[in-house]
PyMOL commands that place a pseudoatom at each C-alpha (Angstrom):
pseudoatom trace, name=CA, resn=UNK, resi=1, chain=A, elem=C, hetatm=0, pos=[39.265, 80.218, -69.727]
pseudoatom trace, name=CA, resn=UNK, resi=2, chain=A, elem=C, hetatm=0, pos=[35.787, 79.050, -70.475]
pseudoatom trace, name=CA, resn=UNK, resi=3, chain=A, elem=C, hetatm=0, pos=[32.807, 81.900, -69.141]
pseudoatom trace, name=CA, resn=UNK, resi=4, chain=A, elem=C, hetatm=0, pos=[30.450, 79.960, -67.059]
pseudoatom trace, name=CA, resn=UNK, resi=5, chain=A, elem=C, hetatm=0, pos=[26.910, 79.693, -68.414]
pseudoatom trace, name=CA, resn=UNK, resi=6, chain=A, elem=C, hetatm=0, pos=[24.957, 80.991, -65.483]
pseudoatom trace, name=CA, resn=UNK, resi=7, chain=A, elem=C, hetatm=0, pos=[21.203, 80.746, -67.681]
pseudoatom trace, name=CA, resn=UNK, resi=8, chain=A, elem=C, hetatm=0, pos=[22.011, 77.151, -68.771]
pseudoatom trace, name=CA, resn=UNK, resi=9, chain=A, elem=C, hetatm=0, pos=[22.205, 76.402, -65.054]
pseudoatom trace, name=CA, resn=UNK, resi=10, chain=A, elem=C, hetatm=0, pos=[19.317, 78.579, -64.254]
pseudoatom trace, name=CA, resn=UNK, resi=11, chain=A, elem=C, hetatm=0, pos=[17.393, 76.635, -66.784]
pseudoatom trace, name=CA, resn=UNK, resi=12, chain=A, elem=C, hetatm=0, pos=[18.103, 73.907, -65.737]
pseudoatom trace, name=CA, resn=UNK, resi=13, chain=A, elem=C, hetatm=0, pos=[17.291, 74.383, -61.646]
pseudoatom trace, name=CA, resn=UNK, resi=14, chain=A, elem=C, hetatm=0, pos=[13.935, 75.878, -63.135]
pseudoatom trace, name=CA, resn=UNK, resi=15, chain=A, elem=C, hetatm=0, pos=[12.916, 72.134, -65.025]
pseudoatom trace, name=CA, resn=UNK, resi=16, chain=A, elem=C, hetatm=0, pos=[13.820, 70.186, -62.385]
pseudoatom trace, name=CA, resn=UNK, resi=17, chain=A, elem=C, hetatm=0, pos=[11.519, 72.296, -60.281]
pseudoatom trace, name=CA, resn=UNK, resi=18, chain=A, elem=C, hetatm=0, pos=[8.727, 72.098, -62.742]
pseudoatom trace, name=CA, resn=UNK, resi=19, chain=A, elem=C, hetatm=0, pos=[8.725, 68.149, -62.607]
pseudoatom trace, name=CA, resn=UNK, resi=20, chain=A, elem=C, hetatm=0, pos=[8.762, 68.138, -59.123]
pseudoatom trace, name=CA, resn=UNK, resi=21, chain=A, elem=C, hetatm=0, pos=[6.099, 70.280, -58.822]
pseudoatom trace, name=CA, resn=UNK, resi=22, chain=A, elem=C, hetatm=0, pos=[3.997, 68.182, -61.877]
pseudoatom trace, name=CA, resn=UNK, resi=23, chain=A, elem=C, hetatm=0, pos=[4.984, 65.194, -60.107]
pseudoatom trace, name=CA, resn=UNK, resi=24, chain=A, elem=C, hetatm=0, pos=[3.394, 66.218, -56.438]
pseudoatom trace, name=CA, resn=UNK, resi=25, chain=A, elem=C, hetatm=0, pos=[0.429, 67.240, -58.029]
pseudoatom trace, name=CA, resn=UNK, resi=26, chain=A, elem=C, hetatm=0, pos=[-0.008, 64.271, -60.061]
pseudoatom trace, name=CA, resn=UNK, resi=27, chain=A, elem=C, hetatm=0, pos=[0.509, 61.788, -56.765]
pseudoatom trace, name=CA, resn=UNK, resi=28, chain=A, elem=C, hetatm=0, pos=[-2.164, 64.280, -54.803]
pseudoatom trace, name=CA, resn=UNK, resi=29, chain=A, elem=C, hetatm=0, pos=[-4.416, 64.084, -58.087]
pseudoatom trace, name=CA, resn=UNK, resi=30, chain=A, elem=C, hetatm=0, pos=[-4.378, 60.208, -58.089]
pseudoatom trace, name=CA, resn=UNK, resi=31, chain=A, elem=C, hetatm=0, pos=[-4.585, 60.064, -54.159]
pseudoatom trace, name=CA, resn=UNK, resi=32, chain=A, elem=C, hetatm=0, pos=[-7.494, 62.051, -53.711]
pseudoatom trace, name=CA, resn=UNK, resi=33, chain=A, elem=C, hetatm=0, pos=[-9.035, 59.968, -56.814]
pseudoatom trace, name=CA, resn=UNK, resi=34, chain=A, elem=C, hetatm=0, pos=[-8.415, 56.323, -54.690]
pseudoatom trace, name=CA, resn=UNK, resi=35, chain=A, elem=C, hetatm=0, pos=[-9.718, 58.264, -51.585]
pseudoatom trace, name=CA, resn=UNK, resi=36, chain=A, elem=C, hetatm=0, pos=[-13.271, 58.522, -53.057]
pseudoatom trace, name=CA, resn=UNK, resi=37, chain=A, elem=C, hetatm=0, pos=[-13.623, 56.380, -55.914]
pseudoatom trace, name=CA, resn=UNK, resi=38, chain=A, elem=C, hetatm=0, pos=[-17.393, 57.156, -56.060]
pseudoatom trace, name=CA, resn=UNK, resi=39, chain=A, elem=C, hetatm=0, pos=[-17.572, 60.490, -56.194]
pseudoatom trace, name=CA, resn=UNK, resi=40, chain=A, elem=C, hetatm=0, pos=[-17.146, 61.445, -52.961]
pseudoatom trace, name=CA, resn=UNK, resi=41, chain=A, elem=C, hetatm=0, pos=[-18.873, 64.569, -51.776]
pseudoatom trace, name=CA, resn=UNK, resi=42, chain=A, elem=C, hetatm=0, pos=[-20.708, 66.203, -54.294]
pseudoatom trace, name=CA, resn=UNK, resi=43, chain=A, elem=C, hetatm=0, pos=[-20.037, 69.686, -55.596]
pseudoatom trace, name=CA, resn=UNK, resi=44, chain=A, elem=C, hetatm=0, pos=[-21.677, 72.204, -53.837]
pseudoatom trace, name=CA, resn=UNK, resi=45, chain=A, elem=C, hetatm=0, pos=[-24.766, 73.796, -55.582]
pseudoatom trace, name=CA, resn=UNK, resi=46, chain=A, elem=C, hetatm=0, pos=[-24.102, 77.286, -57.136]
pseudoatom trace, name=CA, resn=UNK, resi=47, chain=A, elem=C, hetatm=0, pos=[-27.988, 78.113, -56.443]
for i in range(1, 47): cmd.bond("trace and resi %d" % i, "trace and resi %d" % (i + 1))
show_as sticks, trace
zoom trace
């Protein structure tokens, strides 16, 4: 009988969390770029 590879499914659980995880912050990234188009607030002054 064939031993079950428990890394290749590991690996596997691990990439499909990665592109989930690229993909949310890649849909908050553009939505917070269409919220203010302009620039928005500015940054705040180090000084």
């Amino acid at each position: 009988m064939a031993k079950v590879n428990y890394s290749f499914e590991k690996r596997q659980r691990e990439l499909a969390k990665k592109k989930q995880k690229e993909a949310k912050q890649a849909k908050k990234r553009s939505a917070r770029d269409t919220a203010s188009p302009d620039g928005g607030e500015p940054p705040a002054s180090t000084s």
